[in-house]
C-alpha positions as CSV (number, residue, x, y, z in Angstrom):
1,X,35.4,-29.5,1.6
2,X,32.3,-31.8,0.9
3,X,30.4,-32.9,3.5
4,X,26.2,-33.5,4.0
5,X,25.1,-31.8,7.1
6,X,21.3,-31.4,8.4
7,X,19.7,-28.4,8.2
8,X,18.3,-27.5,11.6
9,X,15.3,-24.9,10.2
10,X,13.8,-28.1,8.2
11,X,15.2,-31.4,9.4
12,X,16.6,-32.0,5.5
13,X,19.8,-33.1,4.3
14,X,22.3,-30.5,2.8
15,X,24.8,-31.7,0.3
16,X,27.8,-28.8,0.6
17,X,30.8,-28.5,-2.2
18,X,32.6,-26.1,-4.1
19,X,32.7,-26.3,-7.4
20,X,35.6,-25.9,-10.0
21,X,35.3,-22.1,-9.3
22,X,35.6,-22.6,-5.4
23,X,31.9,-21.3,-5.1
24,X,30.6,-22.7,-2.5
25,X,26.6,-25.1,-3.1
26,X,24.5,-27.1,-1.8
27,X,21.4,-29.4,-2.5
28,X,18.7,-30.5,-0.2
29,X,17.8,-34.0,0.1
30,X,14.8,-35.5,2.7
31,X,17.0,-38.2,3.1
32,X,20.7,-38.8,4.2
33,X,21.7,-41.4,2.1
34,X,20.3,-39.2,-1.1
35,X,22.5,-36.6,-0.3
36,X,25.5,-39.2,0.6
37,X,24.8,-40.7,-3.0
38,X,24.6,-37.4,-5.1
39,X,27.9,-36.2,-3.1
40,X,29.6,-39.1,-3.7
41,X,29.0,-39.2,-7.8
42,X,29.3,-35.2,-8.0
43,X,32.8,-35.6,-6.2
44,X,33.5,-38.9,-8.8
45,X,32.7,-36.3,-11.7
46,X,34.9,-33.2,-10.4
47,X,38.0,-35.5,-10.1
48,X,37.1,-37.0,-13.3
49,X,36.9,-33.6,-15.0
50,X,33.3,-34.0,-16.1
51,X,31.3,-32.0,-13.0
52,X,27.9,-30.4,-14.6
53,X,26.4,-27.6,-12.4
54,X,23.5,-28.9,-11.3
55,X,21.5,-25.9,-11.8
56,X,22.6,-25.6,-15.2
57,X,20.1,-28.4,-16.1
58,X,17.2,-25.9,-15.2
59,X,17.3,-23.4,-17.9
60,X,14.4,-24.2,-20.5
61,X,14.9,-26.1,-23.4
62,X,13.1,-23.5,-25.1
63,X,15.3,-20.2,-23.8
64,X,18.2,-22.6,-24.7
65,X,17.0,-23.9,-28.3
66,X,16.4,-19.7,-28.5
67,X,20.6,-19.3,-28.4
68,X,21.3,-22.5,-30.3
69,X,19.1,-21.1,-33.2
70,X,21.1,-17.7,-33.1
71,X,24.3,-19.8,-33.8
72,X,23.4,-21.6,-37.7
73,X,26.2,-19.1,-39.6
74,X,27.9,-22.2,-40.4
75,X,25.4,-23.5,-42.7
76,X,23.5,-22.9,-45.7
77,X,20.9,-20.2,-45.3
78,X,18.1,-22.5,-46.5
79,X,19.7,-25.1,-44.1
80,X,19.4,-22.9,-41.2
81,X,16.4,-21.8,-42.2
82,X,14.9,-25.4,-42.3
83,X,16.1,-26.2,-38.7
84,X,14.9,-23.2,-37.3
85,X,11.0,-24.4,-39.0
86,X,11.8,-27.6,-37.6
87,X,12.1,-26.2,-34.0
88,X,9.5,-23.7,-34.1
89,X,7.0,-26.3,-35.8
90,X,7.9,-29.9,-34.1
91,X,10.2,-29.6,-31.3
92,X,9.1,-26.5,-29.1
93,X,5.6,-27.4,-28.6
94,X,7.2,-30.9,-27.0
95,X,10.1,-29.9,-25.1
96,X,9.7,-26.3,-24.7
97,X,8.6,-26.1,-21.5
98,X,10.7,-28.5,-20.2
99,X,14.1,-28.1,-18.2
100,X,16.8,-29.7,-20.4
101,X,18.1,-31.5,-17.7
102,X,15.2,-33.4,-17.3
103,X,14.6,-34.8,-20.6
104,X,15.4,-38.2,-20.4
105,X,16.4,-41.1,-23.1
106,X,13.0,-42.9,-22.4
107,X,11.1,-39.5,-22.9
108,X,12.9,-38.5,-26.3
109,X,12.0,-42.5,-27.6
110,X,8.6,-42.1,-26.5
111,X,8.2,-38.7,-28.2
112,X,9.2,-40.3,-31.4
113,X,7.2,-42.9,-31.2
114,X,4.4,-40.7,-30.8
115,X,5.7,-38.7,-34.0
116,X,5.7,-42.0,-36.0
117,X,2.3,-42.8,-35.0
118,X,1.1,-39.3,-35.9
119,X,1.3,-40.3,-39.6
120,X,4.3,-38.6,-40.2
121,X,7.0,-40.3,-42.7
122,X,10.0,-41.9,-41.4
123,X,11.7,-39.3,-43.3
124,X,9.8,-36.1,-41.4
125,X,10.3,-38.0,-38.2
126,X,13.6,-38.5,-38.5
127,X,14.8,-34.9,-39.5
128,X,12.6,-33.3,-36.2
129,X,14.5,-35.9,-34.3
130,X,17.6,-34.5,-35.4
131,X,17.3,-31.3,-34.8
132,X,16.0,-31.9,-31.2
133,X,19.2,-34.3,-31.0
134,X,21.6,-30.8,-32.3
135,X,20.0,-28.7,-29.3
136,X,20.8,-31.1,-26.8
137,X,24.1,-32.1,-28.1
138,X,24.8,-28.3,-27.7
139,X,24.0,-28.4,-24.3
140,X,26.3,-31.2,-23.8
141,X,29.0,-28.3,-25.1
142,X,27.9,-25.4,-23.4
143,X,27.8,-27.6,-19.9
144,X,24.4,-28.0,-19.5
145,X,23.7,-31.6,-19.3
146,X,26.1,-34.0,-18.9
147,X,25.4,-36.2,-22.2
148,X,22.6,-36.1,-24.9
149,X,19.6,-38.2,-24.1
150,X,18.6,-38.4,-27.6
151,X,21.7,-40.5,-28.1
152,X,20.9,-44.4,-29.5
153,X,17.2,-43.7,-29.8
154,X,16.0,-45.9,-32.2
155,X,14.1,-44.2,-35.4
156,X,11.9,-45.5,-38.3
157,X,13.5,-47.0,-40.8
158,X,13.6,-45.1,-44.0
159,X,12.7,-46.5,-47.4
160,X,14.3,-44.6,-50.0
161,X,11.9,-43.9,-53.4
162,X,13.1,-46.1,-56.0
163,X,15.0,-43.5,-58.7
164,X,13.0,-43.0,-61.9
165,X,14.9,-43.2,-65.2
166,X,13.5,-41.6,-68.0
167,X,14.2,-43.4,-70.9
168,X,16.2,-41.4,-74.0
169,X,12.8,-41.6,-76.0
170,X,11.1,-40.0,-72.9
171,X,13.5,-37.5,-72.2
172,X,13.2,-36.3,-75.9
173,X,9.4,-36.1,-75.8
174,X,9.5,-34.1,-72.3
175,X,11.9,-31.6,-74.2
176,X,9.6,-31.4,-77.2
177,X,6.8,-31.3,-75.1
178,X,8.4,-28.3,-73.3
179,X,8.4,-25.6,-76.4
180,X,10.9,-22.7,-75.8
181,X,11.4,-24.7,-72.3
182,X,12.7,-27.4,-73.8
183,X,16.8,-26.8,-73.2
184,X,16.3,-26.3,-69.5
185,X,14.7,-29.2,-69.5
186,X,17.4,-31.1,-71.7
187,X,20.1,-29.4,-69.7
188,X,18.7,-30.8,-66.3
189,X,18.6,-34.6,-68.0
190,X,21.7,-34.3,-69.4
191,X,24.0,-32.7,-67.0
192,X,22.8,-34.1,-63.8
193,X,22.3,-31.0,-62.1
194,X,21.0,-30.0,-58.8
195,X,17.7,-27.6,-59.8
196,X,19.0,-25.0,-57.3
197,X,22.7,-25.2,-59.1
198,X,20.4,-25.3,-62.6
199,X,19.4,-21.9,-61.4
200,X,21.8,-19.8,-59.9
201,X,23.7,-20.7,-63.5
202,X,25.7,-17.4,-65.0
203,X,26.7,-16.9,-68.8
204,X,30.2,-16.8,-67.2
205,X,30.0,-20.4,-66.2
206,X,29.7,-21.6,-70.1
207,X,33.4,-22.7,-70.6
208,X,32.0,-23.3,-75.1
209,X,35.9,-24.7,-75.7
210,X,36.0,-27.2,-72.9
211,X,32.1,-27.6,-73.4
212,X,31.5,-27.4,-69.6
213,X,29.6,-25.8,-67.0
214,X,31.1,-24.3,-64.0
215,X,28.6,-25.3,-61.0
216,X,29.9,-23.1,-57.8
217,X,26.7,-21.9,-56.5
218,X,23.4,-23.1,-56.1
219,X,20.2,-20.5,-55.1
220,X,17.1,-21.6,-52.8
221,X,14.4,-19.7,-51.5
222,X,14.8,-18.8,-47.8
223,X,11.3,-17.5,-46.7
224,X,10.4,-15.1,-49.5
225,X,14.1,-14.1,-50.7
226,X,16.2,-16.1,-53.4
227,X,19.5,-16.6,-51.7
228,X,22.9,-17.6,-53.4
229,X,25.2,-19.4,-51.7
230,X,27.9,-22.7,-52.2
231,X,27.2,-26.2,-53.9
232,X,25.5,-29.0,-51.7
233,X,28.7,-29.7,-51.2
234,X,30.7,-26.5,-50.7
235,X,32.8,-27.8,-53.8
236,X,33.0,-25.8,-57.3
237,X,32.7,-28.6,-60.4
238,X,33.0,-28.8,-63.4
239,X,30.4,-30.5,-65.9
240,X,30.7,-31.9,-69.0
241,X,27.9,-30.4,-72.0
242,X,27.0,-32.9,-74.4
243,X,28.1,-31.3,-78.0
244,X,25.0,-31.5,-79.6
245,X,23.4,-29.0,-76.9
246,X,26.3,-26.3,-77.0
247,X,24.8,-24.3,-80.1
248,X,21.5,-23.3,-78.1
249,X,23.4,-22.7,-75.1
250,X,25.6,-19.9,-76.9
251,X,23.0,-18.8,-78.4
252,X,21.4,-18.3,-74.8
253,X,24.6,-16.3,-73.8
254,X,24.0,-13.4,-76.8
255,X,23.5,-10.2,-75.7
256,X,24.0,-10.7,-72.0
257,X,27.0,-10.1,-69.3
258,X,28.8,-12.5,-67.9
259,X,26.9,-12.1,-65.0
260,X,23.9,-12.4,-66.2
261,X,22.2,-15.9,-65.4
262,X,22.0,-18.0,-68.6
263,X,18.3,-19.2,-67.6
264,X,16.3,-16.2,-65.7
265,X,12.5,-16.3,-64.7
266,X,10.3,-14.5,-67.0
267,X,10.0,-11.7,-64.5
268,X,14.2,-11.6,-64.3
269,X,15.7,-13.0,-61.5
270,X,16.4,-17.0,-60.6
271,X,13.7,-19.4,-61.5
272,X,11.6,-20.9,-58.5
273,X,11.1,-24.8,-58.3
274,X,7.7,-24.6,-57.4
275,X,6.6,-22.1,-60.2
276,X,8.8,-23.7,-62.7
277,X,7.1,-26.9,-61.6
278,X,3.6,-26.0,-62.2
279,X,4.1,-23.9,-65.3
280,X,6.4,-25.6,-67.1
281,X,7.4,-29.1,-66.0
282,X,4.1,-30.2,-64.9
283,X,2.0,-29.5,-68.3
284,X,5.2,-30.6,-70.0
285,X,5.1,-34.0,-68.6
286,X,1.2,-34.1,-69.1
287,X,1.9,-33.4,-72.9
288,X,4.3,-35.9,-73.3
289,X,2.2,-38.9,-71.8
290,X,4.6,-39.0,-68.3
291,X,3.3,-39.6,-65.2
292,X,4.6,-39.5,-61.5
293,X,7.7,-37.7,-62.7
294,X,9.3,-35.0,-60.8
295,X,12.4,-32.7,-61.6
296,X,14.9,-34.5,-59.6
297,X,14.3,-37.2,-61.4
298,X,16.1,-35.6,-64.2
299,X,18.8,-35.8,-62.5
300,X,18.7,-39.5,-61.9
301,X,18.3,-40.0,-65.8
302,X,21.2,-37.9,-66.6
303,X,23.1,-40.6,-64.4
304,X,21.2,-43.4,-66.0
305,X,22.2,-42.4,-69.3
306,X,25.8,-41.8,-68.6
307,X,26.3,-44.7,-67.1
308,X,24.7,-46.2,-70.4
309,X,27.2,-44.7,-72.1
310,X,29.8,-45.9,-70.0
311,X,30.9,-43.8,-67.4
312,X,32.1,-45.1,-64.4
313,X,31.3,-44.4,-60.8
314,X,33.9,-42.0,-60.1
315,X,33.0,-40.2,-63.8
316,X,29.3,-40.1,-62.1
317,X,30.2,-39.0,-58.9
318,X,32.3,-35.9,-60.0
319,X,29.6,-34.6,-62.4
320,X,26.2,-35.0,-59.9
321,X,29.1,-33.8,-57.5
322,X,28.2,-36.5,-54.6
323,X,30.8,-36.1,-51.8
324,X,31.5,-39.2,-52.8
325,X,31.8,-42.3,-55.3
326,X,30.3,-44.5,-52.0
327,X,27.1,-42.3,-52.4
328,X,26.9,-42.9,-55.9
329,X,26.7,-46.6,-55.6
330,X,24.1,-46.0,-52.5
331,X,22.1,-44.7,-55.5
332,X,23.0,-45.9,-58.6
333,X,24.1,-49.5,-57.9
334,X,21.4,-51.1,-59.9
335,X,22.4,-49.2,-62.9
336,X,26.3,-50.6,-63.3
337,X,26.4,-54.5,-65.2
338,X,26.4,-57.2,-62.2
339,X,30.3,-58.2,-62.6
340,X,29.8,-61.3,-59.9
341,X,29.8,-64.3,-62.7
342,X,32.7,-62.6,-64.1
343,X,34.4,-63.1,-60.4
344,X,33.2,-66.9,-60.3
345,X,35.0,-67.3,-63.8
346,X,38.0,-65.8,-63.1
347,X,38.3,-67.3,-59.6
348,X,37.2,-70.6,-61.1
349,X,40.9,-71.2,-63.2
350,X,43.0,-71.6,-59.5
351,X,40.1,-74.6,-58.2
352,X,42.0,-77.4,-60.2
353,X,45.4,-76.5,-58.6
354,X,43.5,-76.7,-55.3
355,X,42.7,-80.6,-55.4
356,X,44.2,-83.2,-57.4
357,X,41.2,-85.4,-58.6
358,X,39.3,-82.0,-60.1
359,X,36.6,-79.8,-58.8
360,X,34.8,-82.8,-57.2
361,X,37.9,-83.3,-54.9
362,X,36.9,-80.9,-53.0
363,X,34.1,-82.5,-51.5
364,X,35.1,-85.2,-49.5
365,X,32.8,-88.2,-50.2
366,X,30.7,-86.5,-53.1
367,X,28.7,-85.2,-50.1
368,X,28.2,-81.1,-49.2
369,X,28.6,-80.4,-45.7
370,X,25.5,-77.9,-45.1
């Protein structure tokens, strides 16, 4: 039975319950109607299903965010990986110390305000603020806290970098400019591929009837180990090869296995970005009079210059292999004609059937109503 008694050794206030286990606990108060109060909402939450133990509040955020990082199997490794950086770099040296029932709302807005002011882009900011968010919310699960404090905290807005779009005359000096480099580099702004999916590519992926490429894996570097693992989107694809680039690529596949990858470092093994970057890409894009471009942005030209061709947004969205064809216009939207004077014009033939007189009839006394 719940009740609030006084303790006789102190003169304080005991709150007394069971909880759903029938232990029995308590919680001193200096003042009656304290106690009264927290009895009266812990009792609200027990009937209501929802009762948090209120010592479960008092286990570190750090000896918790310790378990939670033990638990990432379900993503990538480089994912997982990334999250657990976050924590150890950003989030432990704020909240570590702190019991994670006592992290409040106002604290966790504060804290990113602070993080925006550091300097930090909206970007950064808003992926440390996430993964604080993920520990809490599992504490929400595990029974720790009653509901996430990070919840509706408002973040820096994020201004996405404007896609750069190589032109077909660029692309084809970046290729020349790239020597023996020169198909990965046409591959990448033709194909739309992820760098990581670029990578991992075996000879066994080279349908040469279908001209496609199989994309089912994708390779990062986790800490100093290449791993392999599924697409960005856990979803195999399959590519289409323009024609003219086919020859080289078989020729690429002589003399190795199918499991062989069809574009290795020069030491074997998968290429790594930032190597590939300096030594090849970078001086490439030097030669060829390009500046400010990265490797990703091959991808967006690969989109650019299907959608020049005439692909439409689903076409796009199966070969970049976006999760879906509401992301590709997120992106891309720019790139597809502006079909809205088309609408006027076709909506335009039902106005005369709408008013007798013609368009003008519309307006009741010539004037506009604004």
């Amino acid at each position: 039975m719940a009740h609030v008694v006084k303790d006789s050794r102190n003169g304080r206030w005991l709150a007394r319950w069971r909880d759903p286990s029938g232990r029995q606990r308590k919680k001193s108060f200096g003042r009656r109607v304290d106690a009264d109060r927290f009895l009266a909402a812990l009792m609200a939450d027990l009937y209501r299903g929802t009762y948090i133990d209120p010592a479960a509040g008092k286990l570190l955020f750090a000896a918790y965010a310790e378990t939670w990082g033990r638990g990432l199997a379900h993503l990538k490794p480089s994912t997982a990986d990334r999250y657990r950086d976050t924590l150890r770099t950003h989030v432990l040296p704020q909240w570590g110390g702190w019991p994670i029932g006592r992290i409040a709302h106002s604290d966790v807005a504060g804290w990113v305000g602070d993080l925006a002011s550091s300097g930090l882009s909206a970007g950064s900011v808003r992926k440390i603020y996430l993964v604080a968010s993920l520990v809490l919310d599992g504490a929400v699960q595990d029974g720790r806290i009653a509901r996430n404090p990070a919840k509706g905290v408002r973040l820096p807005r994020q201004v996405r970098r404007e896609p750069r779009f190589l032109t077909p005359e660029e692309l084809a000096r970046l290729v020349d400019a790239a020597g023996a480099h020169g198909l990965a580099i046409a591959v990448l702004g033709l194909t739309g591929l992820r760098f990581g999916e670029f990578a991992a590519l075996k000879v066994s992926r080279l349908d040469v009837e279908r001209r496609r490429l199989t994309v089912s894996e994708s390779v990062t570097r986790v800490g100093s180990t290449m791993v392999f693992s599924t697409p960005k989107t856990h979803r195999t694809r399959s590519v289409p090869v323009p024609p003219a680039l086919m020859p080289a690529l078989v020729g690429l596949c002589q003399g190795k296995e199918r499991d062989d990858l069809l574009f290795p470092a020069a030491m074997g093994g998968p290429i790594i970005l930032n190597n590939w970057r300096r030594r090849v890409f970078d001086p490439a894009c030097a030669a060829a009079g390009l500046v400010g471009v990265t490797p990703h942005d091959l991808r967006h030209t690969a989109a650019s210059l299907a959608v020049r061709g005439g692909a439409n947004v689903k076409a796009i969205q199966q070969m970049l292999g976006h999760a879906s064809a509401a992301m590709t216009l997120d992106i891309y939207a720019g790139l597809f004609p502006d079909d809205l004077d088309a609408v006027a014009l076709s909506l335009d033939i039902h106005v005369p059937q709408m008013c007798r007189n013609g368009p003008v009839g519309l307006i009741e006394g010539g004037e506009v109503d604004e």
